[in-house]
C-alpha positions, 0 to 999 in steps of 0.5 A: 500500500505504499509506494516509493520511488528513487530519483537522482542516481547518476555517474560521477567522478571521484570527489563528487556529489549525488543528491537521491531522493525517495518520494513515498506515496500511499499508506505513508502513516504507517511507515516507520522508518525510511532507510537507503540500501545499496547492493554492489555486483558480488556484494549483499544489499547493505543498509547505509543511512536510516531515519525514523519519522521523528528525524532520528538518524543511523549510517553506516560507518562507511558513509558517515561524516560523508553522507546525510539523510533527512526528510522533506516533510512537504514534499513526502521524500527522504533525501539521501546527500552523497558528498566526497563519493568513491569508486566503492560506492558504485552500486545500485541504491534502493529505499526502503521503509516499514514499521518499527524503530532504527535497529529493528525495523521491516523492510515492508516496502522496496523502491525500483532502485537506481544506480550509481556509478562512481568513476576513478 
């Protein structure tokens, strides 16, 4: 019942800058937590930044002090910044969102994805 869709990948260099957005439309009062994933070739679907609908945040110890998620409550999207980017961050970016709390939480729902291509 809820439907999320990624905007904002793209190819960059080194040192770059992408700016993801997922916009979530349906049954979004019952989303708890929005979360970014990402899965690289040869690699498990990794969770790199979460955050709840009272703006509570958690990253993965890759991308912090780089990364920063937030929500845009007029527009119903939850925005992923993607500074200082590297060649390892290549992958195809997912969100995701259900019910629960930053560390315990189901993935009720998945976006289509959209890939991101950094280059050396």
């Amino acid at each position: 019942q809820v439907q999320l869709v990624e905007s904002g990948g793209g190819s960059v260099e080194t040192g770059g800058s992408l700016r993801l957005s997922c916009a979530a439309s349906g049954s979004i009062f019952s989303i708890s937590v929005l979360g970014w994933y990402r899965q690289s070739l040869g690699k498990k679907r990794e969770l790199v930044a979460a955050i709840t609908r009272d703006g509570r945040t958690n990253y993965a110890d890759s991308v912090k002090g780089r990364w920063t998620i937030s929500r845009d409550y007029a527009k119903s999207t939850v925005d992923l910044q993607m500074n200082s980017l590297k060649p390892d961050d290549t992958a195809v970016y997912y969100c995701s969102c259900g019910r629960g709390d930053l560390g315990a939480w189901r993935n009720d729902y998945w976006g289509q994805g959209t890939q991101v291509t950094v280059s050396s």
